[in-house]
C-alpha positions in Angstrom: -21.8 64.9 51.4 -21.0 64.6 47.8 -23.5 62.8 45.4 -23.1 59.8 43.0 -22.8 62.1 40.2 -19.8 63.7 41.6 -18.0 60.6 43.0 -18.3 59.3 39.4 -16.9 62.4 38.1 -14.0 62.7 40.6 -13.6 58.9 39.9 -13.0 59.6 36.5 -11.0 62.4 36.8 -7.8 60.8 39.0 -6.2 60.3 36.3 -4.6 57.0 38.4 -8.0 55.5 37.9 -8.7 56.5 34.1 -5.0 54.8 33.2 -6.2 51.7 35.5 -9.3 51.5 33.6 -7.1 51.5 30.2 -5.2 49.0 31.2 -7.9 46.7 32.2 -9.2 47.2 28.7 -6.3 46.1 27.1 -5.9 42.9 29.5 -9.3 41.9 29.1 -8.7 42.2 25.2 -6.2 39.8 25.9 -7.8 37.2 27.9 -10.8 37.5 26.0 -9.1 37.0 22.4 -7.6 33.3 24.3 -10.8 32.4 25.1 -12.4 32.3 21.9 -8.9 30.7 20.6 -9.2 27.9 22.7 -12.7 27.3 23.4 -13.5 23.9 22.0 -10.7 24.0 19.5 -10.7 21.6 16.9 -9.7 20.7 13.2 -11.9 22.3 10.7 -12.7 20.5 7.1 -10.5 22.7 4.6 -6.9 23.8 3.6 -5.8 22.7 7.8 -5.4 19.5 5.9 -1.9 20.3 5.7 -1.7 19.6 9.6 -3.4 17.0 9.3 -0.9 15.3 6.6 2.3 17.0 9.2 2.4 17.9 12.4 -0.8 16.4 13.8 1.0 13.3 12.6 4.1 14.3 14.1 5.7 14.9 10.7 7.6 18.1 10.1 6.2 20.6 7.6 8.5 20.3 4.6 9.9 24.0 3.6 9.4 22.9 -0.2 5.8 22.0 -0.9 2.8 21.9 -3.1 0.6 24.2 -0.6 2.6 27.3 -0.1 4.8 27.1 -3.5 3.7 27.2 -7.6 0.8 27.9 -9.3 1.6 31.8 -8.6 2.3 31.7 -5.0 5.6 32.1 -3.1 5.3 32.2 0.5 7.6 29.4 2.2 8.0 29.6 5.5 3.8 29.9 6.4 3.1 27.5 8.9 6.6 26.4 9.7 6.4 27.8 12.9 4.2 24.7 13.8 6.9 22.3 13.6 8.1 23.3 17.1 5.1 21.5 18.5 7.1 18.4 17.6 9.4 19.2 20.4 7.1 19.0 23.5 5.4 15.8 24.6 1.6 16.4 22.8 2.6 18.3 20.4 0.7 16.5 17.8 -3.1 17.2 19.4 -5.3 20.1 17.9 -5.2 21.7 21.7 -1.6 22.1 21.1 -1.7 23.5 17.9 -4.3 26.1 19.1 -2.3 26.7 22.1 0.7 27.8 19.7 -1.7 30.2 17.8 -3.0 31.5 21.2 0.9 32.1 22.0 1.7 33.5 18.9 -1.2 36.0 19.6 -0.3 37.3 23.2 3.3 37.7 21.8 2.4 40.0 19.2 -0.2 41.6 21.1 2.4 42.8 24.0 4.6 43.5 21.5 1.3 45.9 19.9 0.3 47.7 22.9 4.3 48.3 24.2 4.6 49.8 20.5 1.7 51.8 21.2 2.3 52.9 24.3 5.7 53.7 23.8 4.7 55.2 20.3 2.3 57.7 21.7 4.1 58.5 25.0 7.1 59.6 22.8 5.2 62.0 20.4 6.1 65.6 19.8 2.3 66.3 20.9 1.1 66.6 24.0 -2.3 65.8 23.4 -1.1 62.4 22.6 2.0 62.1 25.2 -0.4 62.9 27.9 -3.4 60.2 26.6 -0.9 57.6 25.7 -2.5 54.8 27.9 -5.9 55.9 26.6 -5.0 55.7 22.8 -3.2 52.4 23.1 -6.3 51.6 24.6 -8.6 52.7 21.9 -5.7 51.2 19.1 -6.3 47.9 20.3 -9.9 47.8 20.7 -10.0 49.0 16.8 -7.8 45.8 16.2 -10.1 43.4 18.2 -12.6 44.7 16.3 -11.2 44.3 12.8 -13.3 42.1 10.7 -10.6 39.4 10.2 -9.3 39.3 13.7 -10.9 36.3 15.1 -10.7 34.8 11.3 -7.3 35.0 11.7 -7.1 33.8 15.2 -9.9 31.2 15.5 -8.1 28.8 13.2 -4.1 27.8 12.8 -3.8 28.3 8.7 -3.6 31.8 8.3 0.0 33.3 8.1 -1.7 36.9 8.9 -1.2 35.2 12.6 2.6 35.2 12.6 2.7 38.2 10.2 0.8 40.2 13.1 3.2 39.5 15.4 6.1 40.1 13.3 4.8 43.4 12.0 4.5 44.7 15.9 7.6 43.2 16.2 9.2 45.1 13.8 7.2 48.6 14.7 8.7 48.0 18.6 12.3 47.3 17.3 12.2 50.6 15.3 11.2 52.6 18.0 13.1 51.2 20.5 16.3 51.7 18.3 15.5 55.4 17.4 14.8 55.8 21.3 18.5 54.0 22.8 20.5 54.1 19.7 21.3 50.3 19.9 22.2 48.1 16.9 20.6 45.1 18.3 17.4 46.8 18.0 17.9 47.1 14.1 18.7 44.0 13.5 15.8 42.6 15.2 13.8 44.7 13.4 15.2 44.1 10.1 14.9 40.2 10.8 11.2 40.6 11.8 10.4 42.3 8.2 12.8 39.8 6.2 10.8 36.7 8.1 7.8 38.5 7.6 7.8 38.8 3.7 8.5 35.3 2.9 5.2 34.5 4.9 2.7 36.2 2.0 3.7 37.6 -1.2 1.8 41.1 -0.5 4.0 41.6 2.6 7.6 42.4 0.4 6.1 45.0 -1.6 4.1 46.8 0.8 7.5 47.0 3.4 9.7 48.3 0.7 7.2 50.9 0.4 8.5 51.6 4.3 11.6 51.1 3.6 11.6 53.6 0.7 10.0 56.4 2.9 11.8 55.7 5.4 15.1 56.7 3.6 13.4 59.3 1.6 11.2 61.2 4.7 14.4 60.6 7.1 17.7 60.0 5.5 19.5 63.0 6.9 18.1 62.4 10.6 18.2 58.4 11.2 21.7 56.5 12.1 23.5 54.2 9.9 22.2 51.0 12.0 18.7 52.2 11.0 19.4 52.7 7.5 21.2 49.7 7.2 17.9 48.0 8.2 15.9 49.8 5.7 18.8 48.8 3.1 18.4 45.5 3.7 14.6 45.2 3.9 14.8 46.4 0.7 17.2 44.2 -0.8 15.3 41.5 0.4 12.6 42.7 -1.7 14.1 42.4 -4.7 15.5 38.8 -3.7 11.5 37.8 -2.9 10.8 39.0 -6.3 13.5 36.9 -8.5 12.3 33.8 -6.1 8.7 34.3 -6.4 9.2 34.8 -10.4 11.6 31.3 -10.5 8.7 29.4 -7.9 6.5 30.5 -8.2 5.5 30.1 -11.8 8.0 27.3 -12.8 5.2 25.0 -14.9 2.9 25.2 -12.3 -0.3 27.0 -13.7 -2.3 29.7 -12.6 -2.7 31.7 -9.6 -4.9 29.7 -6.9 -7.2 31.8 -4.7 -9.3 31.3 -2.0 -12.3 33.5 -3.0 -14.7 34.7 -5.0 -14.1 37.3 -7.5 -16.3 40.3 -7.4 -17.1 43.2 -10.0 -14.8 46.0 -8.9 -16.9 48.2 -7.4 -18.8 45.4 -5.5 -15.0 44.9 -4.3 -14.4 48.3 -3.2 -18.0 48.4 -1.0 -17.0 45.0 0.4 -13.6 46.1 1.6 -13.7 50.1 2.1 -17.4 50.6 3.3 -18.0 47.6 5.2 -14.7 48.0 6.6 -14.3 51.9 6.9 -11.0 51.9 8.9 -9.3 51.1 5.5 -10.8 53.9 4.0 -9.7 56.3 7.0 -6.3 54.9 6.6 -6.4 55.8 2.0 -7.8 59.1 2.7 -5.3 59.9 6.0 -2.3 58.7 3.9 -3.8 60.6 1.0 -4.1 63.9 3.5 0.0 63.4 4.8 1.5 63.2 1.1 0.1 66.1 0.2 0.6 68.1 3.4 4.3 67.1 3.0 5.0 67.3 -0.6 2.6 70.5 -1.3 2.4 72.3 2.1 6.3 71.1 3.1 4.7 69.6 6.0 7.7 68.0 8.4 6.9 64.1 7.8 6.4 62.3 11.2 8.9 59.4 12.5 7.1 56.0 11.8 4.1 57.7 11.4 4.2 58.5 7.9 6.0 55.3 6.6 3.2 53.3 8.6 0.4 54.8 7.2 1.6 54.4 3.1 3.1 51.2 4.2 -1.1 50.4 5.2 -2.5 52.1 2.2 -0.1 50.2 0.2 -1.0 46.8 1.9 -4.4 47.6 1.2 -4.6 49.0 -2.3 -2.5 45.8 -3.3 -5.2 43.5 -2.3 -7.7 45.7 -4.2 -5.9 45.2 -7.0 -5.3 41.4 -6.8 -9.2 41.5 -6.3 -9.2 39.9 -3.0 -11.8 40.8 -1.1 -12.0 38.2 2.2 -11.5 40.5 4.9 -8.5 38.5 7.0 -6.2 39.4 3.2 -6.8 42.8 4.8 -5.8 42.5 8.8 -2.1 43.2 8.6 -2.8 47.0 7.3 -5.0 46.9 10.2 -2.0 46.2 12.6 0.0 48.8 10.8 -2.2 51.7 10.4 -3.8 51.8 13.4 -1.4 53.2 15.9 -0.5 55.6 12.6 -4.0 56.6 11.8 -4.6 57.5 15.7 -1.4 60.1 16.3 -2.7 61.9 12.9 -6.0 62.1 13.7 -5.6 62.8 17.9 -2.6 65.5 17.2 -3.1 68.8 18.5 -4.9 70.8 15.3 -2.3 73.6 14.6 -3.2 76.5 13.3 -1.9 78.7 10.4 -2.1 81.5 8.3 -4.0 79.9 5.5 -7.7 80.1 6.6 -8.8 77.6 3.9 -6.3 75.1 4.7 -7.2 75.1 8.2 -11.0 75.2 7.9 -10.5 72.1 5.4 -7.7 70.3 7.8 -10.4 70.2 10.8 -13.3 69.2 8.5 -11.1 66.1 7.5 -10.1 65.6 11.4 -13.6 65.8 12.4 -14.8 63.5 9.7 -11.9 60.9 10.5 -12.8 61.1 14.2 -16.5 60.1 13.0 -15.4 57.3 10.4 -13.3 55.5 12.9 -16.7 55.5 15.2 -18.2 54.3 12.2 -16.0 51.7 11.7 -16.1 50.0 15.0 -19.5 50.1 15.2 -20.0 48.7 11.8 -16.7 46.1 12.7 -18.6 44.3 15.6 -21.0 42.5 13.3 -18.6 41.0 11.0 -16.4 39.9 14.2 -19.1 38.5 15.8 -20.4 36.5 12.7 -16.7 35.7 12.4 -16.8 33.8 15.7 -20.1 31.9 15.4 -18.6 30.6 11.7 -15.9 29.5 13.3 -17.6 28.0 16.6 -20.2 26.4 13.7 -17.5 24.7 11.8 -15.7 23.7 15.3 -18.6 21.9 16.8 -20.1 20.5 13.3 -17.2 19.3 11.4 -15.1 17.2 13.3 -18.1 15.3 15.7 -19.9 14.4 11.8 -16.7 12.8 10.9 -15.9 11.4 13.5 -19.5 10.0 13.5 -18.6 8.6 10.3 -15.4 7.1 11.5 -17.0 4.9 14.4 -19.7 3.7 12.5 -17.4 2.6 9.7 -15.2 0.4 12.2 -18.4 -0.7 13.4 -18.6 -2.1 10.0 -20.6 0.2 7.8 -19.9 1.8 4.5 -19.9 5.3 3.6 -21.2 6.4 0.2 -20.5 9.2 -1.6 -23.8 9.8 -4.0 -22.6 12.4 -6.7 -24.1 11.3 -10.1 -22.6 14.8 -11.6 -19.8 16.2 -11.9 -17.1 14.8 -9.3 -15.9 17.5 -6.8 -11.9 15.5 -6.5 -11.3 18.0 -3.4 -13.8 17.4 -0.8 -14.1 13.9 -1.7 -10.0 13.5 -0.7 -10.7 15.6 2.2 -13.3 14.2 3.7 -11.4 10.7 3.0 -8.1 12.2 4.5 -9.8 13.1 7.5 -11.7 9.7 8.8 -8.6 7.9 7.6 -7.0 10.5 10.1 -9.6 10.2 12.7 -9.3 5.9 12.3 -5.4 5.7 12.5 -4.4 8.5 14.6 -7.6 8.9 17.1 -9.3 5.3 17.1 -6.0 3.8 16.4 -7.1 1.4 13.8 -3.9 1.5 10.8 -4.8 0.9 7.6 -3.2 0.7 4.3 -2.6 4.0 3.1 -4.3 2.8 -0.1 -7.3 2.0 1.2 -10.7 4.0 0.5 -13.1 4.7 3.3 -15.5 6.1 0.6 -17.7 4.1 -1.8 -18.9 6.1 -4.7 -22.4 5.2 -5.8 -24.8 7.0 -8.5 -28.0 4.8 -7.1 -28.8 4.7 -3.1 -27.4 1.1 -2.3 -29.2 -1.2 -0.1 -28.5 0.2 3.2 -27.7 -0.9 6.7 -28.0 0.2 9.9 -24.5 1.2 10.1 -24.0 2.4 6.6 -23.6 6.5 6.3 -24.7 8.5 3.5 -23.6 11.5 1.9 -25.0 13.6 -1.0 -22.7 16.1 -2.8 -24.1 19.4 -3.3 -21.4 21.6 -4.1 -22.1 21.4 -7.6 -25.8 20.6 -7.9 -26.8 24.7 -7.2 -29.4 23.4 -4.6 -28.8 22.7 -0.7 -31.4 20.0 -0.4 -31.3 16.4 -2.1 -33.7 15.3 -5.2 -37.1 13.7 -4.4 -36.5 10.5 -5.8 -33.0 10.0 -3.8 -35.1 10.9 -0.5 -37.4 8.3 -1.1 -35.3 5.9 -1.5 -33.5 6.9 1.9 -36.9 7.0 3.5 -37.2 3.3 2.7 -34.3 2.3 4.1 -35.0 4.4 7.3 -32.6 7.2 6.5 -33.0 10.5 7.5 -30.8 13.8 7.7 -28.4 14.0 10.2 -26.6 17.4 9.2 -24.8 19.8 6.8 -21.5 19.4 6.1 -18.5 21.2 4.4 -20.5 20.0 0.4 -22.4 18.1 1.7 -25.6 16.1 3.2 -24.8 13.6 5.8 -28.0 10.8 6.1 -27.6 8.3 8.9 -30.2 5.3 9.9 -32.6 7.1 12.6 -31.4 10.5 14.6 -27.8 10.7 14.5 -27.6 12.7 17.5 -25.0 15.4 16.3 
C-alpha cells in the first residue's frame, strides 16, 4: 500500500490535477476580487462626488467638465462608462455602480488570464508552452497582489479600472490577430488603445512607446492589418497631445494632483522597493535592450514591446512625482505576463562564458525579486482593503447620522475659527443634501445650507450635531476650552471623519 507521502506526490504529478489546481486559483482570484468589490459597498467622502452630482442622480456624466478637463489634465472619457447605469431600472443606487465596477473587473480579468494563457501556450519555449496554465496562474496572483489592485477596485473613481480592462483587451486582440490573421482582431485592438488613452494622460505616451517598437522590432515580419493598428495608435498620440495642450491648459491654472510630493529618492523607495515588481520590470527591460541592440538578440513578439511599454508607464510617473501606488497598476497589467516569459524561458547557452554566467545571475535574482515582491505586495493590499472597508462603514452611516438628526430638526455646525477648508465643507454639504433629497426624500432648495458655521460652540440641543475641522489645525484632537464647552452641553465624540471631529449629544452609536 502506498503512503500519504506518495499519494501526494502522484497527486501532484498528473499533470490533469496540477492544471485543475491552476485553474481553481485563477477562479478563486476571481470570486474573491467581487467579494471585496461588493461587500457593503457604499459612497465614500471624496472626488466620487462626481456620482453623486450625475449618475446617482440619474444625470448623465457630461463629456466636457471641470473634473476630468483644465488645470493640466486631459482625460475625457474617465467615468463615462457609468452613464449606462442610466439604462437599467436602479441604476442610480451605489450597489449598482459597484456592480458595474465588479463587471468591468471580471471582463478584463478573462480577457487577462485568456491573454495569458494563450500568450504562454504560444511561446517558442517549451518550458513555458508546457507550464502555460501554471504561469497564467502565478501572472494573476502577482496582479491580485499588486499594491493598487483593490485601490483601484474597491471604489468606482479610478479610470485604472477601465484602463485594465482595455489594456488586456488590447494584449488579447494582438495575439489573437498575429495567431488567425483576421482584421477584425486589429481593429479591436487598435480601438481598445485609442479608448484607453483618452482615459489618463500617461496612457498615450507609454502605448506609442508599443507602437514604436512594435514597428521597429517587427516591421518586416507583422501584416499590414497589424501595422495599420500600430499606425494608428500612434497617430492618435499625436492627436492626444494637441488636445491635451488646447484643454488642457486653456486659462485653467496648474496641474491638480492627488498626492503628496516626496523628495526624489523618498519617491523611488516608495514606488521601486516597496513595490519591487516595478523594479524587476526597469531592470528586465533594461536586460532585453541590450541583449537586442548589443548581443543582436532576436526581439520577442509582444514580449518586448510590453515590457518598455511597462517601464515606460512607470518611469513616467516617476517623473511626474507621483507616488500613490494605483498611478502605478496599469504597468502592472502590462508587464506581468512580459516579465514572466523572460524570466521562465529556457536559459540558452552560448559561447560567451561571461555573458552566460551574468544572464543566469540576473535570472536567478529576478526569480527571487518577484518572490520578494509578493511577499512584500500582501501588506499593502491588505491595508488597502481595511482603508477602504474603514471609509465604507464610517463615512456614509456619520452622514447619514447627520442627515436624520437634521430633519429631526437640529443644526449642524461647522467650528473652524482658522483658515476655511472650501472643499470638505462643500462636500460634506453635497452629501447630506444628497442623503435628504435622494435617500430621505426631503427636496430642498438647491440654495439651501445644511451647515451653520460658528467660531464659538453655540447653545446646543439635543439634536444639534457638531463638527470640528482639523485639516488645518496640525492636531487630530480638539482644543481644551472647545471640549469644555461641549462637555456642558452633554456632547461627547462620536467619531473621525474625512477632516474632521463629529460630537453628538450622548453616544451616537456609530
Amino acid at each position: 500500500m502506498p503512503g500519504i507521502a506518495d499519494k501526494l506526490k502522484q497527486f501532484f504529478m498528473f499533470r490533469h490535477t496540477e492544471e485543475r489546481i491552476s485553474c481553481f486559483v485563477i477562479l478563486s482570484i476571481a470570486v474573491l476580487t467581487v467579494f471585496f468589490i461588493l461587500y457593503r459597498a457604499e459612497w465614500i467622502l471624496g472626488d466620487n462626488y462626481s456620482f453623486i452630482l450625475t449618475t446617482a442622480q440619474g444625470q448623465p456624466a457630461p463629456l466636457l467638465n471641470g473634473a476630468n478637463i483644465g488645470k493640466g489634465r486631459f482625460f475625457p472619457l474617465a467615468g463615462l462608462d457609468f452613464n449606462l447605469l442610466l439604462l437599467i431600472p436602479g441604476g442610480t443606487s451605489v450597489l449598482a455602480h459597484y456592480l458595474f465596477v465588479a463587471f468591468s473587473f471580471i471582463t478584463g480579468y478573462l480577457f487577462f488570464s485568456l491573454f495569458n494563457k494563450y500568450f504562454f501556450a504560444k511561446a517558442d519555449d517549451d518550458s513555458i508552452k508546457n507550464n502555460d496554465l501554471y504561469l497564467t496562474a502565478l501572472s494573476c496572483i502577482l496582479l491580485i497582489a499588486n499594491g493598487g489592485f483593490f485601490t483601484t477596485f474597491m471604489n468606482v473613481i479610478y479610470s485604472e479600472r477601465l484602463i485594465f480592462l482595455l489594456f488586456a483587451l488590447m494584449m488579447l486582440s494582438f495575439l489573437k490577430g498575429r495567431n488567425t490573421g483576421k482584421t477584425v482582431w486589429f481593429a479591436l485592438a487598435a480601438t481598445s488603445a485609442i479608448y484607453a488613452a483618452y482615459l489618463k494622460e500617461t496612457v498615450p505616451p507609454a502605448l506609442f512607446a508599443f507602437s514604436f517598437f512594435s514597428l521597429i522590432f517587427f516591421r518586416k515580419g507583422i501584416s499590414k492589418a497589424e501595422k495599420t493598428a500600430h499606425y494608428l495608435i500612434i497617430i492618435n498620440f499625436i492627436a492626444f497631445m494637441s488636445m491635451w495642450l488646447y484643454f488642457g491648459y486653456t486659462g485653467n491654472g496648474e496641474t491638480y494632483r492627488s498626492d503628496k510630493i516626496l523628495p526624489f529618492w523618498n519617491l523611488l523607495y516608495n514606488v521601486l522597493w516597496q513595490h519591487k515588481i516595478y523594479l524587476c520590470i526597469l531592470v528586465a527591460t533594461f536586460c532585453r535592450c541590450c541583449a537586442i541592440l548589443f548581443l543582436k538578440s532576436k526581439p520577442m513578439y509582444l514580449a518586448d514591446p510590453l515590457l518598455i511599454t511597462s517601464a515606460a508607464f512607470v518611469c513616467e510617473y516617476i517623473v511626474l512625482k507621483f507616488n500613490s501606488d494605483y498611478y502605478y497598476f496599469p504597468a502592472a497589467v502590462l508587464g506581468l505576463p512580459a516579465l514572466l516569459y523572460c524570466v521562465f524561458s529556457a536559459w540558452k547557452k552560448t559561447e560567451n562564458m561571461r555573458f552566460n554566467c551574468i544572464s543566469l545571475i540576473l535570472r536567478i535574482a529576478s526569480i527571487c525579486m518577484i518572490l520578494l515582491s509578493f511577499t512584500g505586495e500582501i501588506p499593502h493590499a491588505s491595508a488597502n482593503i481595511n482603508a477602504a472597508m474603514l471609509e465604507r462603514t464610517k463615512v456614509m452611516p456619520g452622514l447619514r447620522m447627520m442627515a436624520e438628526k437634521y430633519a429631526a430638526g437640529g443644526k449642524i455646525y461647522w467650528f473652524q475659527p482658522w483658515n476655511k477648508d472650501e472643499k470638505i465643507f462643500n462636500l460634506t454639504e453635497l452629501y447630506i443634501n444628497f442623503i435628504l433629497d435622494q435617500e430621505m426624500e426631503q427636496h430642498r432648495g438647491q440654495n439651501d445650507s445644511v451647515l451653520t458655521v460658528t467660531e464659538t460652540v453655540p447653545e446646543l440641543r439635543e439634536n444639534d450635531i457638531f463638527l470640528y475641522m482639523i485639516i488645518n489645525n496640525d492636531q487630530f484632537n480638539a482644543d481644551s476650552a472647545t471640549l469644555s464647552g461641549l462637555k456642558e452641553h452633554g456632547f461627547e465624540f462620536c467619531q473621525f471623519q474625512t477632516g474632521y471631529l463629529i460630537f453628538t449629544k450622548g453616544k451616537c452609536g456609530l
